[in-house]
Biotite code that builds the C-alpha atoms (Angstrom):
import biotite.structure as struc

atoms = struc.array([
    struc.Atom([121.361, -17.195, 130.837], chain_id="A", res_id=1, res_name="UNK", atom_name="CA", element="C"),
    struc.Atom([120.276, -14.413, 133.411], chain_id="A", res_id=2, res_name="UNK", atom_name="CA", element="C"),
    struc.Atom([123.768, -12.538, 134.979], chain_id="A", res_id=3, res_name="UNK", atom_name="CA", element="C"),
    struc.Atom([122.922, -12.415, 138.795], chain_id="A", res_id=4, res_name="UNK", atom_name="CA", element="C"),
    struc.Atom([125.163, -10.068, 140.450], chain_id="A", res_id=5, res_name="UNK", atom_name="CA", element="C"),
    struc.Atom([126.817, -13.407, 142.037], chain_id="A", res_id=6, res_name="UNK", atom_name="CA", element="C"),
    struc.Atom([127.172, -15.102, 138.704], chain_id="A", res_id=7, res_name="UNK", atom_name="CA", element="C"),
    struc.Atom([128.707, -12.156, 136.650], chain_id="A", res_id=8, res_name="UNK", atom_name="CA", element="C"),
    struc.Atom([130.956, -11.358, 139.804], chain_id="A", res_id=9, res_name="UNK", atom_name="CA", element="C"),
    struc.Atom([132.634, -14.942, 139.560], chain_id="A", res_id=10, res_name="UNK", atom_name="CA", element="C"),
    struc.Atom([132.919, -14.599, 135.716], chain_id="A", res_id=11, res_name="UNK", atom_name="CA", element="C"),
    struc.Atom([134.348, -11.342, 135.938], chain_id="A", res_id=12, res_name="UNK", atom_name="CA", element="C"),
    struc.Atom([136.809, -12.474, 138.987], chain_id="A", res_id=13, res_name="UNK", atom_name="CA", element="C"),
    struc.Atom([137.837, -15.900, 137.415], chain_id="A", res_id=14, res_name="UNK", atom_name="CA", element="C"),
    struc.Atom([138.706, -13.519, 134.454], chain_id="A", res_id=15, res_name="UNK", atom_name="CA", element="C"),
    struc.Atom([140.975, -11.689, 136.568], chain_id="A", res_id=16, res_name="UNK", atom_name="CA", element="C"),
    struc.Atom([142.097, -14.670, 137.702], chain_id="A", res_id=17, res_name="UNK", atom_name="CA", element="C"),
    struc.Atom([143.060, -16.013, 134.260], chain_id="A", res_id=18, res_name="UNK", atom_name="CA", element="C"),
    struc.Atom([144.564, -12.939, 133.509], chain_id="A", res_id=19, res_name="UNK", atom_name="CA", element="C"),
    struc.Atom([147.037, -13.027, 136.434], chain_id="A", res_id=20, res_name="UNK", atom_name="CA", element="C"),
    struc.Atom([147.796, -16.431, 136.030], chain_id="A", res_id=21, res_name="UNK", atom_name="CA", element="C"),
    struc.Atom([149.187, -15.581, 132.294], chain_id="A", res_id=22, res_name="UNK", atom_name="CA", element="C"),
    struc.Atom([151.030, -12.131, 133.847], chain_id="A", res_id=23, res_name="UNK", atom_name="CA", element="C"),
    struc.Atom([152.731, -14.326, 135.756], chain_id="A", res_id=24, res_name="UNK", atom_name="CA", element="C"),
    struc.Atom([153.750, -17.085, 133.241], chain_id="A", res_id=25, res_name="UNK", atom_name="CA", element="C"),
    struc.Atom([155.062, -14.349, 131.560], chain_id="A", res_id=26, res_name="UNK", atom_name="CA", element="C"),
    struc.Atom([157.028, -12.100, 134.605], chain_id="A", res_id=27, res_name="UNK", atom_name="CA", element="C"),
    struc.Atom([155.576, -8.739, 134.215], chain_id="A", res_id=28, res_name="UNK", atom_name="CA", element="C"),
    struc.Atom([155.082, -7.963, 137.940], chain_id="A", res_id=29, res_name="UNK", atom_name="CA", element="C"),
    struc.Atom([153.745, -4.338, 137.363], chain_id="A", res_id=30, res_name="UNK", atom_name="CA", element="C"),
    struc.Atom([150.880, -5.978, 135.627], chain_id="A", res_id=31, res_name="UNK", atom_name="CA", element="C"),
    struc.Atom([150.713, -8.756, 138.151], chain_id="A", res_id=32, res_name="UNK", atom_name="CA", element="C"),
    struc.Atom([150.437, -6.205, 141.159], chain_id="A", res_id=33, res_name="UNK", atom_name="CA", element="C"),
    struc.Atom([147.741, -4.643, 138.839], chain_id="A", res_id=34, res_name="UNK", atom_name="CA", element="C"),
    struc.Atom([145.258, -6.924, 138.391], chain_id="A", res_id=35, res_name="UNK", atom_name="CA", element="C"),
    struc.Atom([146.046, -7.814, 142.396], chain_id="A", res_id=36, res_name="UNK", atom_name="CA", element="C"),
    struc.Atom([145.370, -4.626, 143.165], chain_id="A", res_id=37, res_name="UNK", atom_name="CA", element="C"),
    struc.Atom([142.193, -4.120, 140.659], chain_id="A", res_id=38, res_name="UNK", atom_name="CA", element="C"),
    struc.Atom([141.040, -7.320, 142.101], chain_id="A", res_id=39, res_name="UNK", atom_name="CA", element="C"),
    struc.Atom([141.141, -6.457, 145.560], chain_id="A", res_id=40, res_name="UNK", atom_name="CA", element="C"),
    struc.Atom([139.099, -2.910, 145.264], chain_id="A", res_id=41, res_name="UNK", atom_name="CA", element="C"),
    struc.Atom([136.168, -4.546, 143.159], chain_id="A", res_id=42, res_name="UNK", atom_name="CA", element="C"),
    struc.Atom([133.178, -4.207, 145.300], chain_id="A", res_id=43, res_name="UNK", atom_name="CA", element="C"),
    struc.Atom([129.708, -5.612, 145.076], chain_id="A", res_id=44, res_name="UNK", atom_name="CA", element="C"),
    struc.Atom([128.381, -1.560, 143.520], chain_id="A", res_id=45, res_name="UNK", atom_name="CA", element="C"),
    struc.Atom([131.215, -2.140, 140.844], chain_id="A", res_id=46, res_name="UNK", atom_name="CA", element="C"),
    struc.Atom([130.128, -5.531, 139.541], chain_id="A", res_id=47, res_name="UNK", atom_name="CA", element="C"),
    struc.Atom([126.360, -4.102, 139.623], chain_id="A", res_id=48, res_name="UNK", atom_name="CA", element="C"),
    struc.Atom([127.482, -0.733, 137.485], chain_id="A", res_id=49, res_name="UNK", atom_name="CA", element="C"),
    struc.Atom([129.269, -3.383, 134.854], chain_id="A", res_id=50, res_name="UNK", atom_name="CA", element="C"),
    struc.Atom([126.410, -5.537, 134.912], chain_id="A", res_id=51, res_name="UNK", atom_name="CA", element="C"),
    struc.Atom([123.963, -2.292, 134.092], chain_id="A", res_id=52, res_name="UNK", atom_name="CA", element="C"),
    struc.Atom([126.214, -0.800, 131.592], chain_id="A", res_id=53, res_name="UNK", atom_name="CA", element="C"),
    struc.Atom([126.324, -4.546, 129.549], chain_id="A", res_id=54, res_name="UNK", atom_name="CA", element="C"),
    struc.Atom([122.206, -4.393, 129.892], chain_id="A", res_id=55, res_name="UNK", atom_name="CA", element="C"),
    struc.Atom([122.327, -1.113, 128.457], chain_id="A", res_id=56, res_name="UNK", atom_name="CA", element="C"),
    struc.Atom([124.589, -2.167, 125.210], chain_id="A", res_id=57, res_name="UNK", atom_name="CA", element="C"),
    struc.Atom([122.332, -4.181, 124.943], chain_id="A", res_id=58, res_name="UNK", atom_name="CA", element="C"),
    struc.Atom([119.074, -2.688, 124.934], chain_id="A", res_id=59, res_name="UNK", atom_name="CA", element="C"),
    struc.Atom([121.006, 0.142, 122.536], chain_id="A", res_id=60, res_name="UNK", atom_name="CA", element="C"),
    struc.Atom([121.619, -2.672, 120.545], chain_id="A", res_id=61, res_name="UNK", atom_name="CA", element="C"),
    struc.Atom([117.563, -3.411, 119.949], chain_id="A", res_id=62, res_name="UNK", atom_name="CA", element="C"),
    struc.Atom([117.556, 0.205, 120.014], chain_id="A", res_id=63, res_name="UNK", atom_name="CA", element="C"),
    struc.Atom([119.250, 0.413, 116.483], chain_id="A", res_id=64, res_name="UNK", atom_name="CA", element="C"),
    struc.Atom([118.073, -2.356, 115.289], chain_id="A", res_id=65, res_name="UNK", atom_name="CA", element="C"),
    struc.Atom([114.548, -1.280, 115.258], chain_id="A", res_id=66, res_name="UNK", atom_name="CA", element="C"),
    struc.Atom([115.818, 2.019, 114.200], chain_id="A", res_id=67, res_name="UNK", atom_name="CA", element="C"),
    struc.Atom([116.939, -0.286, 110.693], chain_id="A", res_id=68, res_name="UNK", atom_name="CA", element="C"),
    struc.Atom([113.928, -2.279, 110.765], chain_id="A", res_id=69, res_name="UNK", atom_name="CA", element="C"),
    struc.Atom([112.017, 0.876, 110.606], chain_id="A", res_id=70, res_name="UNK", atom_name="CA", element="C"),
    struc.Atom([113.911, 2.138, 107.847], chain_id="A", res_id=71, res_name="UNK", atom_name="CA", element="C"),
    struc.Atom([113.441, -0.542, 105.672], chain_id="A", res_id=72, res_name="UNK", atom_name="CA", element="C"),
    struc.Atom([109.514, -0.633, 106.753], chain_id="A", res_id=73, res_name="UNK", atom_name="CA", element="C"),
    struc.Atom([109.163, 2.720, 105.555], chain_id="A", res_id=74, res_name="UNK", atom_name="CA", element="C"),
    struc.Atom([111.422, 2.707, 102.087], chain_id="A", res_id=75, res_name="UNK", atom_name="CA", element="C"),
    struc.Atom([108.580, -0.851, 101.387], chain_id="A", res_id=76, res_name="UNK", atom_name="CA", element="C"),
    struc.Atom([105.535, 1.520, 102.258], chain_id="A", res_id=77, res_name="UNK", atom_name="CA", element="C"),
    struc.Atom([107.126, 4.265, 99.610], chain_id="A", res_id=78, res_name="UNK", atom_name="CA", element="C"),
    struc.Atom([107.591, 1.836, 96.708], chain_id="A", res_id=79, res_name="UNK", atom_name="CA", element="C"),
    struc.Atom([103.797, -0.006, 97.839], chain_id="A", res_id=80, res_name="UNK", atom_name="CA", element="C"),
    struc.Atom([101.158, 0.170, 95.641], chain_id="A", res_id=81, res_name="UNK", atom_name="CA", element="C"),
    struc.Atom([98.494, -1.930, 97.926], chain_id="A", res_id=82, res_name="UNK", atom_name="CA", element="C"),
    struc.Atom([96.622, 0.041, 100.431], chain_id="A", res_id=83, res_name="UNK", atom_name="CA", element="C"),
    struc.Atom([95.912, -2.851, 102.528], chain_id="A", res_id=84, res_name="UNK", atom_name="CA", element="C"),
    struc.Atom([99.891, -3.299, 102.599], chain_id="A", res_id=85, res_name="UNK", atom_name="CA", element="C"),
    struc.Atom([101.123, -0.158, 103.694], chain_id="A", res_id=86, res_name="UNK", atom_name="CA", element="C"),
    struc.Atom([97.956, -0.502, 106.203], chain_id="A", res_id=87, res_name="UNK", atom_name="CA", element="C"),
    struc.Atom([99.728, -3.549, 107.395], chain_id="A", res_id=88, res_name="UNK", atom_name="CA", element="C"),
    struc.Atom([103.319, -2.371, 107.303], chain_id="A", res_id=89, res_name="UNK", atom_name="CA", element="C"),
    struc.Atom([102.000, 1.142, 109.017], chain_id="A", res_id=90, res_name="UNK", atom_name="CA", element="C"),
    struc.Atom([100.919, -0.737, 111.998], chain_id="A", res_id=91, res_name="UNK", atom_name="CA", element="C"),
    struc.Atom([104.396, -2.682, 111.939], chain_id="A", res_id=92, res_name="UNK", atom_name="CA", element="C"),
    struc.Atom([106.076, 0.401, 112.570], chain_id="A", res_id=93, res_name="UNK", atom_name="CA", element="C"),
    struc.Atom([103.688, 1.978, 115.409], chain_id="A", res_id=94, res_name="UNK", atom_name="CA", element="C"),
    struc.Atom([104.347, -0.925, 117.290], chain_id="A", res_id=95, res_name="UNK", atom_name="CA", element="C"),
    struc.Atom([108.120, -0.914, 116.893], chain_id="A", res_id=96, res_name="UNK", atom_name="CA", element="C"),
    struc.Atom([107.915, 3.312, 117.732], chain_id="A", res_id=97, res_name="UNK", atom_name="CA", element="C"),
    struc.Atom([106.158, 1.775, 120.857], chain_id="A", res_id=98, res_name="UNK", atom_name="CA", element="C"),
    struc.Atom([108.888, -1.043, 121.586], chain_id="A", res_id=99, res_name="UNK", atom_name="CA", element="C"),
    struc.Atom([111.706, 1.794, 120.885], chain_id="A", res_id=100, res_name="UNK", atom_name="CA", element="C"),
    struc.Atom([110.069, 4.136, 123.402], chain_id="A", res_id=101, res_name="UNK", atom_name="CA", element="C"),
    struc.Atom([109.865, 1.340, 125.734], chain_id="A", res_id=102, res_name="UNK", atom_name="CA", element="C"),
    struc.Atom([113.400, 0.718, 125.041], chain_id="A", res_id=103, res_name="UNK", atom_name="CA", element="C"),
    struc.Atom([114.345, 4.192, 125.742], chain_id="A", res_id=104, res_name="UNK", atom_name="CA", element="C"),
    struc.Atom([112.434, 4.391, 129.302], chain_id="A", res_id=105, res_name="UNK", atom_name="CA", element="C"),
    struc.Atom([114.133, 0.931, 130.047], chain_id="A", res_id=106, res_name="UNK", atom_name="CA", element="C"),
    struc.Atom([117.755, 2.924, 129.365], chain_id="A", res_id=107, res_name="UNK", atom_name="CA", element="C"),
    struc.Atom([116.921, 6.230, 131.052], chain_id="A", res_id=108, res_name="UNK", atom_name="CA", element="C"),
    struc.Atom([115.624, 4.122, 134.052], chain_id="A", res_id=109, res_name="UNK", atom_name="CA", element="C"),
    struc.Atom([119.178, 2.288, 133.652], chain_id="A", res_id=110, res_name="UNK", atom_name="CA", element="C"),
    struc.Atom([121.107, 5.714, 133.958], chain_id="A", res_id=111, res_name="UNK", atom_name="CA", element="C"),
    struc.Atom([119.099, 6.579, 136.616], chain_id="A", res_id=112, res_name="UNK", atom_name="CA", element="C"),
    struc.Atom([120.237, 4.088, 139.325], chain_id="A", res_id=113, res_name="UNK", atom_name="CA", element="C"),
    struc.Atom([123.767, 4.565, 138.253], chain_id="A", res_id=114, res_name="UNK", atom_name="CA", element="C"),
])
């Protein structure tokens, strides 16, 4: 599912929502006035910096995970004995380098429009 502003906005405020809905089951009124009050200041630039900062977990999320893939890829081209193998598995991991640097310009362009 793609997170529209709009959609992650209602998430997030049906959330909040939730969450005052249990404060005041159980009577804590500090946290009731809160959430109110947390509620009531969220603006459109605050949903779009949370929605940004998930995307960017996530992409440094593939980030490290190529970062193990390559680490495996390179401890198999060590312990190779066929040429034609570490040929293969040598290509593997100059086109995950290329899908980490993409990664990379993907988060710095992130950082960017906060």
């Amino acid at each position: 599912m793609i997170m529209t502003p709009t959609l992650y906005a209602s998430l997030w405020t049906d959330d909040y929502l939730d969450l005052l809905n249990y404060a005041k089951e159980i009577g804590d009124l500090a946290w009731q006035e809160e959430i109110i009050l947390k509620l009531a200041s969220t603006t459109e630039e605050t949903i779009q910096s949370l929605i940004l900062d998930e995307e960017k977990n996530v992409l440094w999320s593939k980030f490290d995970a190529i970062n193990d893939e390559l680490l495996e890829l390179y401890a198999t081209i060590e312990h190779s004995k066929n040429d034609a193998e570490k040929l293969r598995l040598s290509q593997k991991v100059w086109d995950l380098k290329l899908q980490r640097v993409h990664i990379h310009n993907k988060i710095k362009s992130i950082d960017t429009q906060k």
